[in-house]
C-alpha positions in Angstrom: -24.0 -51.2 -51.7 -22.8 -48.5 -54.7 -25.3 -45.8 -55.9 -26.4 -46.7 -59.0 -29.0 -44.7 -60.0 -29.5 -40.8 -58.5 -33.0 -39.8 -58.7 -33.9 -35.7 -58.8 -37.0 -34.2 -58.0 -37.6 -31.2 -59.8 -39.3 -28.0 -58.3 -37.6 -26.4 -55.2 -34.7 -29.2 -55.7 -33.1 -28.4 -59.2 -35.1 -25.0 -60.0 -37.1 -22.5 -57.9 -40.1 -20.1 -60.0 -38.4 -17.3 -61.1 -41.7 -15.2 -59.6 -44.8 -15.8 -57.7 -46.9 -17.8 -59.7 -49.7 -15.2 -59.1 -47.2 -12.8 -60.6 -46.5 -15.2 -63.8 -49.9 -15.9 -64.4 -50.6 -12.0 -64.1 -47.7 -11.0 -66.5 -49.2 -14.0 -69.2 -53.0 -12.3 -68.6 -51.8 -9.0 -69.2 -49.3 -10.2 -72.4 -52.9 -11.6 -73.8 -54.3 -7.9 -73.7 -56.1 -8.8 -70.7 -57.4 -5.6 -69.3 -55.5 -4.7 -65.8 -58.8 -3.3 -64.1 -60.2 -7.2 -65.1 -57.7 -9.1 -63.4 -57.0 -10.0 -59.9 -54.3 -8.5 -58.7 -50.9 -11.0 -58.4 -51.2 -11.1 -54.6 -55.1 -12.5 -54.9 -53.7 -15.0 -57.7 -51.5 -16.0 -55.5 -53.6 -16.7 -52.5 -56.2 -18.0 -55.1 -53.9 -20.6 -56.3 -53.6 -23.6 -53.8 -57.4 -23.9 -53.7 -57.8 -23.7 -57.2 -54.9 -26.5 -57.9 -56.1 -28.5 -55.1 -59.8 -28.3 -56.7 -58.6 -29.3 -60.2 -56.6 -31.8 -59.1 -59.4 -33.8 -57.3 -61.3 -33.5 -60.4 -58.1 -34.8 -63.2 -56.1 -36.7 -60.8 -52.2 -36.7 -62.0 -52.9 -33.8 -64.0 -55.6 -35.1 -66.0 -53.6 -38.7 -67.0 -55.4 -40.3 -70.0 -58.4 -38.1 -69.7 -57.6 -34.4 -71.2 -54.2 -32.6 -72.0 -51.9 -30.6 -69.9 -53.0 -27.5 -71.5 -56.5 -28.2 -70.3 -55.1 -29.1 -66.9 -53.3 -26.1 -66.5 -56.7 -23.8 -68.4 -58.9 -25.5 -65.7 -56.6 -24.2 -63.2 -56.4 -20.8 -64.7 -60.8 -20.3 -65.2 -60.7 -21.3 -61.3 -58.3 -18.5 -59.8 -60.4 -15.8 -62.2 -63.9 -17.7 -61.1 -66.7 -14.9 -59.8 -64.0 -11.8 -61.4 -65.0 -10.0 -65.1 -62.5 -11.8 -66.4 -64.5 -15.0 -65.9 -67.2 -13.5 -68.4 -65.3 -13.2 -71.2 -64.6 -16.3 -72.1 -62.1 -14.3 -75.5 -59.9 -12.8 -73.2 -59.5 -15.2 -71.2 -58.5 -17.5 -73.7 -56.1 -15.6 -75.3 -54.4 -14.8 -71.9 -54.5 -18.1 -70.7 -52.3 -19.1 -73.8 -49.8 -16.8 -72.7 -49.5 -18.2 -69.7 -49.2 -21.5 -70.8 -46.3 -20.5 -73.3 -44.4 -18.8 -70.5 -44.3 -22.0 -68.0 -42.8 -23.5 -71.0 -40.1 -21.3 -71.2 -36.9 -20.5 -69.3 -38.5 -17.1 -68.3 -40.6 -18.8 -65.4 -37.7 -20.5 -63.7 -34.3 -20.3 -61.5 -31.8 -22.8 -61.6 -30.4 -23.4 -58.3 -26.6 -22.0 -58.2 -25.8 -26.0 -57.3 -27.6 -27.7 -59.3 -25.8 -27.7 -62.5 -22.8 -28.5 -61.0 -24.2 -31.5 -59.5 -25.7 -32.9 -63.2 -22.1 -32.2 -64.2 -20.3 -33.9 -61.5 -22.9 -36.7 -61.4 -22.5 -37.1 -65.3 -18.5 -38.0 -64.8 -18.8 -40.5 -62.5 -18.7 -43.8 -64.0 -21.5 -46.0 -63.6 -23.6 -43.7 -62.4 -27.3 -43.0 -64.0 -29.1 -40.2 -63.5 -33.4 -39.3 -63.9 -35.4 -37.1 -63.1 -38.4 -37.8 -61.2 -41.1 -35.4 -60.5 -44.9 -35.2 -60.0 -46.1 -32.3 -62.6 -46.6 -32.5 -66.4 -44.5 -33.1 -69.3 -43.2 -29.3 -69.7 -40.0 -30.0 -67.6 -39.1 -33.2 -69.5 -40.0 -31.4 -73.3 -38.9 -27.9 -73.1 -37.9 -26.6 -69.5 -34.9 -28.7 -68.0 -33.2 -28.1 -71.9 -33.9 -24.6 -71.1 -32.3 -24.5 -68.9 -29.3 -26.6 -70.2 -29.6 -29.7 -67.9 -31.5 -32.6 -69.6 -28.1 -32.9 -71.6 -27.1 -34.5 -68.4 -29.7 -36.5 -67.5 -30.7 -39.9 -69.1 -34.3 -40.3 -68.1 -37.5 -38.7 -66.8 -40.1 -39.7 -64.6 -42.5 -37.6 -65.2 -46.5 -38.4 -62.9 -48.3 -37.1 -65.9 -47.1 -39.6 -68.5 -46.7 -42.5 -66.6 -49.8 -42.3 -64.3 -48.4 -42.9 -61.3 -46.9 -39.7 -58.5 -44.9 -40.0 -55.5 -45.1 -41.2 -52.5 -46.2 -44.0 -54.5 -43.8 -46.9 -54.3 -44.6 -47.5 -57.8 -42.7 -44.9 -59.4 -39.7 -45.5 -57.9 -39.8 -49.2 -58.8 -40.6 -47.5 -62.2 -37.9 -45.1 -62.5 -35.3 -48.7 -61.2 -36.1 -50.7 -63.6 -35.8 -47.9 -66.5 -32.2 -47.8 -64.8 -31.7 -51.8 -64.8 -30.8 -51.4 -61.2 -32.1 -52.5 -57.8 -34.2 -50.4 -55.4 -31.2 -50.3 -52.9 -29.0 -49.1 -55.4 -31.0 -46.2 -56.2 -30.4 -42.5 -54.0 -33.0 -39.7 -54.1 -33.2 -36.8 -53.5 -36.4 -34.4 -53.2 -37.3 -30.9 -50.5 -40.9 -33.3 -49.7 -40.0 -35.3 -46.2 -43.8 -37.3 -47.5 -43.3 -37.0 -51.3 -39.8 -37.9 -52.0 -38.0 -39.4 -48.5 -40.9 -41.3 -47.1 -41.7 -42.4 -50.6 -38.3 -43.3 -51.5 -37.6 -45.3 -48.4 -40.8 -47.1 -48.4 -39.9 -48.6 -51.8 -36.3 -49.9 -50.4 -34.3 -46.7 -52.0 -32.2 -44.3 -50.1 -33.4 -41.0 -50.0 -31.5 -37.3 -48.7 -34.3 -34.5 -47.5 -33.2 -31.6 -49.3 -33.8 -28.7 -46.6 -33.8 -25.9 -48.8 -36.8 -24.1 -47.0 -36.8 -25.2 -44.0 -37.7 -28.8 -44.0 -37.0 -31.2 -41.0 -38.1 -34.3 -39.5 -36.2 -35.9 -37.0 -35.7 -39.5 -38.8 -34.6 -37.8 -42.0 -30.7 -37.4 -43.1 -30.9 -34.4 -44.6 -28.9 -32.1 -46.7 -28.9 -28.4 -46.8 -27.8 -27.9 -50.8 -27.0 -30.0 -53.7 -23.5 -29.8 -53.0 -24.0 -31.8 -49.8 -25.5 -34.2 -51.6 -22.3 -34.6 -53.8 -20.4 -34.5 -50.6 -22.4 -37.1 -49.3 -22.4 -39.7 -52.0 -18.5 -39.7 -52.1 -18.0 -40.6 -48.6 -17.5 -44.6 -47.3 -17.4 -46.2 -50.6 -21.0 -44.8 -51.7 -20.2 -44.9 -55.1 -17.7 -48.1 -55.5 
């Protein structure tokens, strides 16, 4: 059974944040003349984040899908990690450093690209037959203005992106998505993701093949698992994988 289709998560796969993200958010406050003895420091931003994601995303489920915009996603993410602070009383300078922040995560300045994974879009991009997506659970930024940044989406022929098409992983329903937008079959199709529940246990479940990209650490005993994107590459090559 030939590969047909290799599928990409995004974040901690392909690119890593080039900072904290309470250290982002605090350098786009501070660009918006937000005054330093307002703001949390990065380190409280930073241990302020999970609970404020977590919080916004039980109130706009898939980042606000067909109810309000990513910038208001991302805005009602931002008033909750400043929540019960001075910045949270004026509502100006908040605004105007929130829009800084928002224009940096759509920029190359936020991220890293792995040192493999360019050479992996490259290698993948030669080999005939072979399609390649993205497929990641976050908002349209990465598909519109960070993986060009970043000079891979000239490689890639599709996104799959949770915000625009309503649907995340572990859902089986976005990997039968991202097949179909490939024309192949669900056995045909090879992802690869750092999330043993996200992206392997999602992947399998829908009848793909999936690697666990171990990057940070990640194991579980039933997973094959890879330790970089050149694995991955090494991987697909071997017993007739791709012919």
């Amino acid at each position: 059974m030939p590969i047909r289709l290799l599928s990409l998560d995004v974040t901690d796969t392909l690119l890593e944040w080039s900072a904290t993200i309470g250290t982002l958010y605090h350098r786009g406050f501070l660009r918006g003349g937000v005054a330093a003895n307002v703001l949390p420091s990065a380190a409280e931003l930073d241990a302020r984040f999970p609970a404020a994601f977590t919080s916004t995303s039980r109130q706009f489920p898939l980042f606000g899908h067909g109810t309000i915009s990513s910038f208001t996603f991302w805005r009602e993410v931002a008033s909750k990690l400043v929540e019960d602070t001075a910045l949270s009383r004026d509502v100006e300078a908040f605004d105007k450093g929130f829009a800084e922040i928002y224009a940096l995560f759509q920029t190359q300045e936020a991220y890293r690209a792995y040192p493999d994974a360019l050479p992996l879009l490259r290698w993948a991009r030669s080999v005939e037959g072979l399609k390649l997506c993205v497929l990641s659970n976050a908002t349209e930024s990465y598909e519109k203005s960070v993986l060009p940044a970043l000079g891979m989406a000239e490689y890639i022929d599709f996104c799959v992106i949770s915000k625009l098409e309503g649907v995340e992983k572990p859902d089986k329903a976005i990997f039968q998505l991202a097949a179909r937008r490939a024309e192949v079959e669900l056995k045909d199709v090879l992802h690869v993701g750092n999330s043993y529940s996200k992206d392997y246990c999602g992947a399998i479940a829908a009848g793909c093949r999936a690697l666990l990209l171990n990057r940070h650490g990640a194991t579980a005993a039933d997973a094959k698992t890879v330790r970089s994107l050149s694995d991955v590459w090494a991987w697909m090559q071997e017993d007739g994988r791709l012919s």
